[in-house]
N, CA, C and O atoms as a CHARMM CRD file, in Angstrom:
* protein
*
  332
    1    1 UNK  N     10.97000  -9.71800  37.18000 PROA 1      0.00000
    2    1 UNK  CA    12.26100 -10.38100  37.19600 PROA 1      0.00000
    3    1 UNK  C     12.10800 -11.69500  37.97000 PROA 1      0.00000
    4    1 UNK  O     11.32800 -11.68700  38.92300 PROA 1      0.00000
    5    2 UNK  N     12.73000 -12.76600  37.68300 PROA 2      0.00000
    6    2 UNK  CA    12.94700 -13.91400  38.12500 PROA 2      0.00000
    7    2 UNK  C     13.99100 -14.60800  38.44800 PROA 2      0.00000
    8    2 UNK  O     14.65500 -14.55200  37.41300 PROA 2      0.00000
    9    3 UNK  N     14.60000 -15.24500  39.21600 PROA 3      0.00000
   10    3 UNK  CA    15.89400 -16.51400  39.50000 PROA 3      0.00000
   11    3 UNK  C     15.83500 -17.17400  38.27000 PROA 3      0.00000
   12    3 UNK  O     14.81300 -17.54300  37.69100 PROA 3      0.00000
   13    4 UNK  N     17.00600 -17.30100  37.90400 PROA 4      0.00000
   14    4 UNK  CA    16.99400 -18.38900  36.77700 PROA 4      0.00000
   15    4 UNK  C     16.70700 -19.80000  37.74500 PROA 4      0.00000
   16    4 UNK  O     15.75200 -20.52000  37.45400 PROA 4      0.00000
   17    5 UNK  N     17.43400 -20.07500  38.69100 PROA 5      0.00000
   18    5 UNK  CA    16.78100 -21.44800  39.16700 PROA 5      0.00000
   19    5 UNK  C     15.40400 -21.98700  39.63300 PROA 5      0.00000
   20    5 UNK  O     15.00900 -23.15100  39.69100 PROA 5      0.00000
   21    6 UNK  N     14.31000 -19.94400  40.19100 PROA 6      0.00000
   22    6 UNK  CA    13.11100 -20.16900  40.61700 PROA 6      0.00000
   23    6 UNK  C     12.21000 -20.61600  39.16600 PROA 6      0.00000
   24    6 UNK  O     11.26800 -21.39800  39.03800 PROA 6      0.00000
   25    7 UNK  N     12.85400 -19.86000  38.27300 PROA 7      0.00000
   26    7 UNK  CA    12.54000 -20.16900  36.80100 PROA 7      0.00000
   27    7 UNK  C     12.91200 -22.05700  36.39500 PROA 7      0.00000
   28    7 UNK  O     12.03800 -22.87000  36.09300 PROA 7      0.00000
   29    8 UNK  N     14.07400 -22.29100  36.48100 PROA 8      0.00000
   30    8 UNK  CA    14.45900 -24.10100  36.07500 PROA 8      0.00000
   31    8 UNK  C     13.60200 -24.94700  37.05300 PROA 8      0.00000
   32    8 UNK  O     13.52800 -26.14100  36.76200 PROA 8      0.00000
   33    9 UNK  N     13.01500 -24.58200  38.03800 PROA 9      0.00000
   34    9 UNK  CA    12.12400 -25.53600  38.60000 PROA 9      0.00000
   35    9 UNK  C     10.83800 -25.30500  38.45700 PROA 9      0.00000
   36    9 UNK  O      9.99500 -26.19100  38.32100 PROA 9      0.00000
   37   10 UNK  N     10.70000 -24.55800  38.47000 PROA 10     0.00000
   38   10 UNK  CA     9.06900 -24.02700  38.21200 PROA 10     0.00000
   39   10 UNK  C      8.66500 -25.18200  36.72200 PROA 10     0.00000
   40   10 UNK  O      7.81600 -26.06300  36.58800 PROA 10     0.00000
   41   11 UNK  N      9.87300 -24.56300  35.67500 PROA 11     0.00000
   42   11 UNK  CA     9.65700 -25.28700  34.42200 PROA 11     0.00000
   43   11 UNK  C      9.85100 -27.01500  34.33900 PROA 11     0.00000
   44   11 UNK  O      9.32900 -27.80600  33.55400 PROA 11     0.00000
   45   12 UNK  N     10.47300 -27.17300  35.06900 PROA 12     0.00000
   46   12 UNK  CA    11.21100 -28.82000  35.41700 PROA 12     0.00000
   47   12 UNK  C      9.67100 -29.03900  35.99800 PROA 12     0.00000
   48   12 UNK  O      8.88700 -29.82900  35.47100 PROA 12     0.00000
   49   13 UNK  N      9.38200 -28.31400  37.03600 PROA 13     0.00000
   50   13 UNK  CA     7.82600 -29.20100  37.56400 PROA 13     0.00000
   51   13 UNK  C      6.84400 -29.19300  36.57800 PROA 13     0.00000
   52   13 UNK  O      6.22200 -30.13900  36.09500 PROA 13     0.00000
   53   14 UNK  N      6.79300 -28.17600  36.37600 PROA 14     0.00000
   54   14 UNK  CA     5.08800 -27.68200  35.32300 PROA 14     0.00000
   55   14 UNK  C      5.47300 -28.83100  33.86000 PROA 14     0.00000
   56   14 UNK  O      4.54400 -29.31100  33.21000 PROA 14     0.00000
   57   15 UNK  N      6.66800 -29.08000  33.58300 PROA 15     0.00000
   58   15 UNK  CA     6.78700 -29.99400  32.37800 PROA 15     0.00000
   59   15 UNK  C      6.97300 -31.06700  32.55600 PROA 15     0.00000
   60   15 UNK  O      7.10500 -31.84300  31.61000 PROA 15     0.00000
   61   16 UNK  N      7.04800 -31.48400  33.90500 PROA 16     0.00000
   62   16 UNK  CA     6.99000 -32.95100  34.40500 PROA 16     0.00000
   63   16 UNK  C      7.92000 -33.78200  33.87900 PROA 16     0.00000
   64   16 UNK  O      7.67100 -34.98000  33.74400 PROA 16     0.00000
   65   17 UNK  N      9.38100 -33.11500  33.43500 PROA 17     0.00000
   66   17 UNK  CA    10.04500 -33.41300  32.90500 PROA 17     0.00000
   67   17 UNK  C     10.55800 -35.24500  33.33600 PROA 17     0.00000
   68   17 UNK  O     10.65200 -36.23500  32.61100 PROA 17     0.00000
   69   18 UNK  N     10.79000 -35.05900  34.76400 PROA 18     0.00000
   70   18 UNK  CA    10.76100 -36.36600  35.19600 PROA 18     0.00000
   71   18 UNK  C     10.06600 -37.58900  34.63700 PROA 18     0.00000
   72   18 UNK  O     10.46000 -38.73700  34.83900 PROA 18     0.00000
   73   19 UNK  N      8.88800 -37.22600  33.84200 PROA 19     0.00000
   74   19 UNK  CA     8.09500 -38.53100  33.71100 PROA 19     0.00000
   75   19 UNK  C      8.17300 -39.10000  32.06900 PROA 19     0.00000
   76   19 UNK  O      7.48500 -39.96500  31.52700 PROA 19     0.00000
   77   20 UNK  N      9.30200 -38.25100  31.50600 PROA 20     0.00000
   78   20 UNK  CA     9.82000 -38.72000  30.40300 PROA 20     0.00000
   79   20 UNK  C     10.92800 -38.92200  30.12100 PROA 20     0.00000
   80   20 UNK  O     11.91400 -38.32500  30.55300 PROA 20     0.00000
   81   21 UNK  N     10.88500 -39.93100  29.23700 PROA 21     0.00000
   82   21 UNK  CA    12.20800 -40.93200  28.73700 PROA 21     0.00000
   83   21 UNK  C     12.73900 -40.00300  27.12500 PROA 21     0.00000
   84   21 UNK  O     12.18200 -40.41400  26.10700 PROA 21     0.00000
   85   22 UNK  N     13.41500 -39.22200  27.01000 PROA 22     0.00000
   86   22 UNK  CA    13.43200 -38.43500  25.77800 PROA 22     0.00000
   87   22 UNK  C     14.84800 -38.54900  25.10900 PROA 22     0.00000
   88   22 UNK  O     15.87700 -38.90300  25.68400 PROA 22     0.00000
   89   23 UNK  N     14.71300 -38.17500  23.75400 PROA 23     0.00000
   90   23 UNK  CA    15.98100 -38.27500  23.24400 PROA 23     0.00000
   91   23 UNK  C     17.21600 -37.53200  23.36800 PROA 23     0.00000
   92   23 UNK  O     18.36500 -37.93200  23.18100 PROA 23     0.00000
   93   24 UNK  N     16.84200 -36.50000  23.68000 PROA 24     0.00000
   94   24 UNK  CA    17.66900 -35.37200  24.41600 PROA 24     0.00000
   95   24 UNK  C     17.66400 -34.87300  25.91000 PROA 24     0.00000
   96   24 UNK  O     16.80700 -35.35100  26.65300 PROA 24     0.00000
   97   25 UNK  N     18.58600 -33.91900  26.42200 PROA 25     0.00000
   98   25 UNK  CA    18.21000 -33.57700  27.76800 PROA 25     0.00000
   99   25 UNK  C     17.70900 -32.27500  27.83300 PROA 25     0.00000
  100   25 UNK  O     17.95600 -31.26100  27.18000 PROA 25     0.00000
  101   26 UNK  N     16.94800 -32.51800  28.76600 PROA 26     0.00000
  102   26 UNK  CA    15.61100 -31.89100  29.06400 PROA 26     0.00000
  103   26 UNK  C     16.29300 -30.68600  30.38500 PROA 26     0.00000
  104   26 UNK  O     16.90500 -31.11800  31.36100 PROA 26     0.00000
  105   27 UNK  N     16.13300 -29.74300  30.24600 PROA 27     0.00000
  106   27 UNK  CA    16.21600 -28.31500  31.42700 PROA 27     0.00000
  107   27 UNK  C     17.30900 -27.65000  30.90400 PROA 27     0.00000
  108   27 UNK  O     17.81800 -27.78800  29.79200 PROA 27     0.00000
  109   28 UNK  N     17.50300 -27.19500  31.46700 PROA 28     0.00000
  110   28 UNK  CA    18.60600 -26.13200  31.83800 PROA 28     0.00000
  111   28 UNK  C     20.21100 -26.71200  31.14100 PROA 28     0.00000
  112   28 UNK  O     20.95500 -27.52700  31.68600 PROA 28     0.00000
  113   29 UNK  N     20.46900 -25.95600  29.67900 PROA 29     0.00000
  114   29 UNK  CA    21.74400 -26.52200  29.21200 PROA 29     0.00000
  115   29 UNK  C     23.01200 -25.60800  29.23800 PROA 29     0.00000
  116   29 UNK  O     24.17700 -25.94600  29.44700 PROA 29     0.00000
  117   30 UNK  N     22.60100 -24.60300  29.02400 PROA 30     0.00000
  118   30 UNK  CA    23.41000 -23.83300  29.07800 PROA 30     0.00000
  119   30 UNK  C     23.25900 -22.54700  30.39100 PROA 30     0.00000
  120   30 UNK  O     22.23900 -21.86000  30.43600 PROA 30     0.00000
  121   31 UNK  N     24.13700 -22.39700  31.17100 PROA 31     0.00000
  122   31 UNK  CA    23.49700 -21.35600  32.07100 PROA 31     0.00000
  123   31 UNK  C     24.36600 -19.76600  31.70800 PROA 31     0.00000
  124   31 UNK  O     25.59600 -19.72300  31.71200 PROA 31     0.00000
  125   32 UNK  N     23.59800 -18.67300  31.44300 PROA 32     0.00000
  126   32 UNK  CA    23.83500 -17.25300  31.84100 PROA 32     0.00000
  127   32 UNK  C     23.33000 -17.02100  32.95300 PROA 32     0.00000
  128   32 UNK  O     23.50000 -17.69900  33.96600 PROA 32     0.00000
  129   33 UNK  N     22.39400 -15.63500  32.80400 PROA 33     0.00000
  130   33 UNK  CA    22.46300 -14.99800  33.97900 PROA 33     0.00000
  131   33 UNK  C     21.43000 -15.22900  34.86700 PROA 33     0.00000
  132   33 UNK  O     20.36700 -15.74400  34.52300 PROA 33     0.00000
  133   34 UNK  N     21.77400 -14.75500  36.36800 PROA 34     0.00000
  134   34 UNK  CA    20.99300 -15.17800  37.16100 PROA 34     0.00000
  135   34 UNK  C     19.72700 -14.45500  37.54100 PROA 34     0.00000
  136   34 UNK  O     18.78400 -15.11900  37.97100 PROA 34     0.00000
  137   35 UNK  N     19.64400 -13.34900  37.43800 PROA 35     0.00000
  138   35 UNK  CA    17.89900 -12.89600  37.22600 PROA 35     0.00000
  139   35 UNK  C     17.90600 -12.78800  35.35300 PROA 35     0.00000
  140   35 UNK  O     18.80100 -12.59500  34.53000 PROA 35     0.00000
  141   36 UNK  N     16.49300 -13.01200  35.26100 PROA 36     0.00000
  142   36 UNK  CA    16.26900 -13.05700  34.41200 PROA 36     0.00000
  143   36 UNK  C     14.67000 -11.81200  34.39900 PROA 36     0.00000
  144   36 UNK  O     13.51100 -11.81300  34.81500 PROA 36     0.00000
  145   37 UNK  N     15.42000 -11.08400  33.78900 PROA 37     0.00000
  146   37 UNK  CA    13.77000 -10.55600  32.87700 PROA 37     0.00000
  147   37 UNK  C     13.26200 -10.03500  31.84300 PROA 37     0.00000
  148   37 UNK  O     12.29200  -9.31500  31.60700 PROA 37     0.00000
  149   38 UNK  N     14.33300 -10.66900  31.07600 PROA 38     0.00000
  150   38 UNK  CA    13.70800 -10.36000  29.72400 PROA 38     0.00000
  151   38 UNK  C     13.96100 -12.11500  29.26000 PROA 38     0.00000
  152   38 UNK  O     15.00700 -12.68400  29.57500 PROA 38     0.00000
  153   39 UNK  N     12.98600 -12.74100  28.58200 PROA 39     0.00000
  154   39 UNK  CA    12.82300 -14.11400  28.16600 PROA 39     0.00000
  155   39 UNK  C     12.61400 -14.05500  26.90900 PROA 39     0.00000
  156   39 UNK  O     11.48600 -13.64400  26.63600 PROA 39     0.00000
  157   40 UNK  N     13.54000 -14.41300  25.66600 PROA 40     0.00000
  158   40 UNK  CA    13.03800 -14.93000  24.03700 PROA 40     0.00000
  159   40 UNK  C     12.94000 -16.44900  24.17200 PROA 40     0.00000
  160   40 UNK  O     13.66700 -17.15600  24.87000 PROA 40     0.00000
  161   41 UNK  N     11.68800 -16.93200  23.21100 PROA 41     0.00000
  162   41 UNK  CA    11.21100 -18.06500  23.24200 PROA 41     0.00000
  163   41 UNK  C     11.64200 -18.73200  21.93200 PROA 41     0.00000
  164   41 UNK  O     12.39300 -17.91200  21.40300 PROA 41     0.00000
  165   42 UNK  N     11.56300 -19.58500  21.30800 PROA 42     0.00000
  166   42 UNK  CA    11.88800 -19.87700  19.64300 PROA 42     0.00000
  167   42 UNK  C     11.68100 -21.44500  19.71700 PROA 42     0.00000
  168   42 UNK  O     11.68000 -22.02600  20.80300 PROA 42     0.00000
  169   43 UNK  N     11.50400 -22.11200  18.49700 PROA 43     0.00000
  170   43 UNK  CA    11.66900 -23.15800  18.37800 PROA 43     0.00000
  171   43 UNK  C     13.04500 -24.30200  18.63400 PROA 43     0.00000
  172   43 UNK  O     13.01500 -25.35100  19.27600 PROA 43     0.00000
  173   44 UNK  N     14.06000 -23.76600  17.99000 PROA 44     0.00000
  174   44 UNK  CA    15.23400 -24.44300  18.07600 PROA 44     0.00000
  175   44 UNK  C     16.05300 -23.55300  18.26100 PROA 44     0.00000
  176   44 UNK  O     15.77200 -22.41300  17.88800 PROA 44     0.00000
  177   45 UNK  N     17.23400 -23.81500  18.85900 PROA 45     0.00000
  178   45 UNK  CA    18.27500 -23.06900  19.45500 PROA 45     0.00000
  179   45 UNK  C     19.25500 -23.48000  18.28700 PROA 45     0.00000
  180   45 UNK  O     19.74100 -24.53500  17.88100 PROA 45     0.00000
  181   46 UNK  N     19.33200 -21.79100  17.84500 PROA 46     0.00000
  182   46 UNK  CA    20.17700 -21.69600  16.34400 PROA 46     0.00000
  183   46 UNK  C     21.07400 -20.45700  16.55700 PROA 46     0.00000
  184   46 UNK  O     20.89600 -19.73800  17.54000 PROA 46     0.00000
  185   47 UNK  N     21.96400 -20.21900  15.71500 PROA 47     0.00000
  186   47 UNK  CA    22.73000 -18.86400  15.64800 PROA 47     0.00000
  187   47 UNK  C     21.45800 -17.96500  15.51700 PROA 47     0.00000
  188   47 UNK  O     21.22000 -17.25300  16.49300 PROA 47     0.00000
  189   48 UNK  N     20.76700 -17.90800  14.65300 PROA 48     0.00000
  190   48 UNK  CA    19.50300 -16.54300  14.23800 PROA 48     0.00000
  191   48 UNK  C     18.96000 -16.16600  15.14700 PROA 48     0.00000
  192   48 UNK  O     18.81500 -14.97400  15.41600 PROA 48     0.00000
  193   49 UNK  N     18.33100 -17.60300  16.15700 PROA 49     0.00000
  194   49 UNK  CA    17.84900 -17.13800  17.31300 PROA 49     0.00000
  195   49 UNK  C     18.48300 -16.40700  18.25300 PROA 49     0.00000
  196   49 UNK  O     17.94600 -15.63400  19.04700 PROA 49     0.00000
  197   50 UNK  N     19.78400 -16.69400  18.14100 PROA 50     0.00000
  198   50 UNK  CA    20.62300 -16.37100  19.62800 PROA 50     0.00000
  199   50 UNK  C     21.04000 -14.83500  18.86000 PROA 50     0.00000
  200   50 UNK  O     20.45200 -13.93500  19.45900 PROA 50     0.00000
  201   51 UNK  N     21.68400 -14.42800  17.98400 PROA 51     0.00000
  202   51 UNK  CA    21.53000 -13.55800  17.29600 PROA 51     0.00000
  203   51 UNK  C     20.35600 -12.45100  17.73000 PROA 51     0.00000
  204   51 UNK  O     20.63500 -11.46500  18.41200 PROA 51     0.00000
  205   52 UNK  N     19.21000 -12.69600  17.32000 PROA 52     0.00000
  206   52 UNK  CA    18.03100 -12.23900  17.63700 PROA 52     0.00000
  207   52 UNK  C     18.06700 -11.82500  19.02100 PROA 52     0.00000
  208   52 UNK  O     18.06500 -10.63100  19.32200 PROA 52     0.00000
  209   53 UNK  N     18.10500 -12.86200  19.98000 PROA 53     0.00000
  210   53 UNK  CA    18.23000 -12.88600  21.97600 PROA 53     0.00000
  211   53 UNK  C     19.05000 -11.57600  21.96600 PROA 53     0.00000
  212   53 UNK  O     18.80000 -10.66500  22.75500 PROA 53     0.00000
  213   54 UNK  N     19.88400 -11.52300  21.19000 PROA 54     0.00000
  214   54 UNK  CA    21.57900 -10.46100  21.59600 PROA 54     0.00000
  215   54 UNK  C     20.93300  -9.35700  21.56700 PROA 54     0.00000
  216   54 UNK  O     20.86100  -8.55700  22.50000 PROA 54     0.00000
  217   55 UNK  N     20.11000  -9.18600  19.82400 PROA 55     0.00000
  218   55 UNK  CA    19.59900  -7.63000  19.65000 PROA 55     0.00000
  219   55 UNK  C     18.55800  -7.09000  20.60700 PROA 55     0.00000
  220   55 UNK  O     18.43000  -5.92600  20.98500 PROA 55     0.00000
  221   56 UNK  N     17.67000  -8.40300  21.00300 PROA 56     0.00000
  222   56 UNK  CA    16.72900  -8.33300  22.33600 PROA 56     0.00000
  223   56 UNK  C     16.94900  -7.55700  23.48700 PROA 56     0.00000
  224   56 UNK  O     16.08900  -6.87200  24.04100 PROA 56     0.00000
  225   57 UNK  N     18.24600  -7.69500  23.87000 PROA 57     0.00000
  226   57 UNK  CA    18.98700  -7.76200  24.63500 PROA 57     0.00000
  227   57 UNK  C     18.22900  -8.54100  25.99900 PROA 57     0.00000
  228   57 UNK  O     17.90200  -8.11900  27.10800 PROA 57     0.00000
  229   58 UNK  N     18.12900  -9.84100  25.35700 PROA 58     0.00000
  230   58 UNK  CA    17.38800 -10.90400  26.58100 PROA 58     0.00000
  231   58 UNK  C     18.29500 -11.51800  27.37700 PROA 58     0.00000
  232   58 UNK  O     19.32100 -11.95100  26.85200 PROA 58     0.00000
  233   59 UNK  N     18.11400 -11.64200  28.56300 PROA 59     0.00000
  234   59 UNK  CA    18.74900 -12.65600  29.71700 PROA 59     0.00000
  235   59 UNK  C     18.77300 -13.84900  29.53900 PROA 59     0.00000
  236   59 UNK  O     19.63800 -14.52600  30.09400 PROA 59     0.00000
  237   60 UNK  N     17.64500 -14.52000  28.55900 PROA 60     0.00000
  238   60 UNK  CA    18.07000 -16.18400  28.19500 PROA 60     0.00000
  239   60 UNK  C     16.94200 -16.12000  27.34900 PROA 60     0.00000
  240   60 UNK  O     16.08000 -15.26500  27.14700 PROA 60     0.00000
  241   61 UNK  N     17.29000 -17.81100  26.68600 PROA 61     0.00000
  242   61 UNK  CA    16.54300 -18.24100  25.72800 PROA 61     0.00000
  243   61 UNK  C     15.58800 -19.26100  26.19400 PROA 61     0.00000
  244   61 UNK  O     15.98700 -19.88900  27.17400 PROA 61     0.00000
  245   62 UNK  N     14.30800 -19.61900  25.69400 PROA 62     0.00000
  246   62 UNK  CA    13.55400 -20.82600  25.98300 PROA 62     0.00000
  247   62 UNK  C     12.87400 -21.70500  24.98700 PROA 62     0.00000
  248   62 UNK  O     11.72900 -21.42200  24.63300 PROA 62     0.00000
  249   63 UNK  N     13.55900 -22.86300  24.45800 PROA 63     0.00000
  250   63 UNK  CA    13.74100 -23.15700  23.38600 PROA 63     0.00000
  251   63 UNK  C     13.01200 -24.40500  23.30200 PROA 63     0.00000
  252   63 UNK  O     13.11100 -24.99600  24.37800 PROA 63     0.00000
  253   64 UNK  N     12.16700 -25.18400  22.27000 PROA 64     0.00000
  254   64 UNK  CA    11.49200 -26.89800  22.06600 PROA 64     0.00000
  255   64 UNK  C     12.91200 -27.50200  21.91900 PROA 64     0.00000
  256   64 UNK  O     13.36100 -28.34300  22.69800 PROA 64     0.00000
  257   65 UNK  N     13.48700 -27.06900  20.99900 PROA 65     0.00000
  258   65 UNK  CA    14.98600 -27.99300  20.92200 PROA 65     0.00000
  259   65 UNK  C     15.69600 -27.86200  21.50500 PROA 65     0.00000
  260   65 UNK  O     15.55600 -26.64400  21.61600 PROA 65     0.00000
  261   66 UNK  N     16.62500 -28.11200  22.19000 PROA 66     0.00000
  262   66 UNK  CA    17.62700 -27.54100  22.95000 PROA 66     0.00000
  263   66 UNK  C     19.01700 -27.63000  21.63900 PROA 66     0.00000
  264   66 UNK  O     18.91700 -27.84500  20.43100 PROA 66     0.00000
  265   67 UNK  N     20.19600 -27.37700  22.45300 PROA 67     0.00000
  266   67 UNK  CA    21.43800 -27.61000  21.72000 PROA 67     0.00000
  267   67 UNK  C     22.50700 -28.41400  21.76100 PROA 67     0.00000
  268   67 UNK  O     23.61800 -28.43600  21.23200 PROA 67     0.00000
  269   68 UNK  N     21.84300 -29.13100  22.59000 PROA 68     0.00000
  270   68 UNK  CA    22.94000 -30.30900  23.00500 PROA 68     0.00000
  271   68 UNK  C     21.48900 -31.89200  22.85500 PROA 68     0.00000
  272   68 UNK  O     20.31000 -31.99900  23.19300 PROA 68     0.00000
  273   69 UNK  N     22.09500 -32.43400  22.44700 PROA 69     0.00000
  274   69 UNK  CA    21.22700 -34.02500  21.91000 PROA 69     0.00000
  275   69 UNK  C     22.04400 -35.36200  23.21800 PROA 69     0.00000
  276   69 UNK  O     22.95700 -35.26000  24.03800 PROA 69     0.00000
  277   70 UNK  N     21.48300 -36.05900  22.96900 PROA 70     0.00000
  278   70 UNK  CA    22.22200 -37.33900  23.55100 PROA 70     0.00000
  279   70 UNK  C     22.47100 -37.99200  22.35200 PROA 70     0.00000
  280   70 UNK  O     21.83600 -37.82400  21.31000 PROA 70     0.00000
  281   71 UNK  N     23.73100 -38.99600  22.58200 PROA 71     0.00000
  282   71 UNK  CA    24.42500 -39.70600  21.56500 PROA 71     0.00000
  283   71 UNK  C     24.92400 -38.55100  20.60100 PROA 71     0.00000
  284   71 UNK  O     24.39400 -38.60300  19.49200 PROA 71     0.00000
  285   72 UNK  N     25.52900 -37.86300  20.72500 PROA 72     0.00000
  286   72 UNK  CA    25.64100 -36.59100  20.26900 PROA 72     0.00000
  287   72 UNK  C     27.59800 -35.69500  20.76300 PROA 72     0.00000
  288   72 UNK  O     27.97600 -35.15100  21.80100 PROA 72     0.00000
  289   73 UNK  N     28.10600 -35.88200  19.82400 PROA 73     0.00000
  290   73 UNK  CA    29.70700 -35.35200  20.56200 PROA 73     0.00000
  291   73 UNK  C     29.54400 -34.31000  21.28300 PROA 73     0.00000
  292   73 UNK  O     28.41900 -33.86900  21.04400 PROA 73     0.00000
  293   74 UNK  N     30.19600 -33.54300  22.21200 PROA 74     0.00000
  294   74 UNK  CA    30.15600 -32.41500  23.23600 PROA 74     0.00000
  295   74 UNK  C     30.55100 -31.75200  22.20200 PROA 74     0.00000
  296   74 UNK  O     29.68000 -31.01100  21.74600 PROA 74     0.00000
  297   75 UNK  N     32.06200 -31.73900  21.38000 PROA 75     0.00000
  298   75 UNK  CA    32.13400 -30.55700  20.80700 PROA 75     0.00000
  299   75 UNK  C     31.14600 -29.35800  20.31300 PROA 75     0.00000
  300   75 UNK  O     29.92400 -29.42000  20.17600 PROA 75     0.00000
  301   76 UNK  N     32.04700 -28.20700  20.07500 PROA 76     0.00000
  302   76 UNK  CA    30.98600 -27.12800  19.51300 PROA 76     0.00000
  303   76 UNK  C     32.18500 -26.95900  18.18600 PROA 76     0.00000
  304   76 UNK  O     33.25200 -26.34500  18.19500 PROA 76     0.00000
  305   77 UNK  N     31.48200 -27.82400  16.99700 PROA 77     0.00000
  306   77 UNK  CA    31.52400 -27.76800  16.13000 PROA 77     0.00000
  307   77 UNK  C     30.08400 -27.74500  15.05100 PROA 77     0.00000
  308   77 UNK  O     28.94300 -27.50400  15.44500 PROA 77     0.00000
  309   78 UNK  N     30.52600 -28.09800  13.44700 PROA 78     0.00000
  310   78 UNK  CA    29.48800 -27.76600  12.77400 PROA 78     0.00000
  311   78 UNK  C     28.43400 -26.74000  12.72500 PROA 78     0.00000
  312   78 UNK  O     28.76600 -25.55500  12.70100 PROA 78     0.00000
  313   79 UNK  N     27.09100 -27.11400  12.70600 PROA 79     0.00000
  314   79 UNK  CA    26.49500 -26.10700  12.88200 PROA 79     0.00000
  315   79 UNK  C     26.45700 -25.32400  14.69800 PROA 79     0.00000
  316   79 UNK  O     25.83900 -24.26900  14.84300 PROA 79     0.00000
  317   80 UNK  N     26.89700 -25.73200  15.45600 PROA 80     0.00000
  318   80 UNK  CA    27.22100 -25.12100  16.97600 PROA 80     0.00000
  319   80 UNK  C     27.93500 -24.13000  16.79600 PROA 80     0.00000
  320   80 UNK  O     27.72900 -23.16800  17.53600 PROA 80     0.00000
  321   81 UNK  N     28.85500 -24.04600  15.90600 PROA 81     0.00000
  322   81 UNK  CA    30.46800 -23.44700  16.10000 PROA 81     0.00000
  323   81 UNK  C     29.81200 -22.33000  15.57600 PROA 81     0.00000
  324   81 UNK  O     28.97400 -22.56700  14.70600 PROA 81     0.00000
  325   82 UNK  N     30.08100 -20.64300  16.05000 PROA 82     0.00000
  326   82 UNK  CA    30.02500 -19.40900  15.79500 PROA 82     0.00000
  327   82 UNK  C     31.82300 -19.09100  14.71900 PROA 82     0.00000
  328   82 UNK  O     32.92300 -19.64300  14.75600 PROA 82     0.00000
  329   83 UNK  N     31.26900 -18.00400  13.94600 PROA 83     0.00000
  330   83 UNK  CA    32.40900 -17.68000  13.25700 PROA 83     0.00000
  331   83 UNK  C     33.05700 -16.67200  13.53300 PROA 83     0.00000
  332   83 UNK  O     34.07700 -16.40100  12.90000 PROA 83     0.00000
């Protein structure tokens, strides 16, 4: 089991997130829970995946894409929006 925050820095350092200029934001977007020990990994953060996390029954996701972009509306619409 882990801190989700001993976890967001560990990952923030080891990815050196600081030393890039990227199109999106980088760490921690959405927060659940605070230990974590069960971790699903996936490419992009989609309904299937998160879907998937649920049946897991995982404490969080760790994703290449995240779900939020820059230049990008906050809403949770389109493909964001659950039915």
């Amino acid at each position: 089991m882990i801190n989700q925050k001993t976890l967001l820095v560990y990952c923030h350092q080891y990815l050196q997130v600081d030393n890039f200029s990227d199109y999106c934001p980088n760490g921690l977007q959405i927060e659940g829970k605070t230990e974590i020990q069960k971790l699903i990994s996936g490419v992009s953060a989609n309904q299937d995946l998160i879907d998937a996390a649920i049946d897991e029954k995982a404490d969080a996701l760790f994703v290449h894409h995240g779900f939020f972009w820059k230049n990008e509306g906050l809403e949770v619409i389109g493909i964001k929006k659950t039915v």
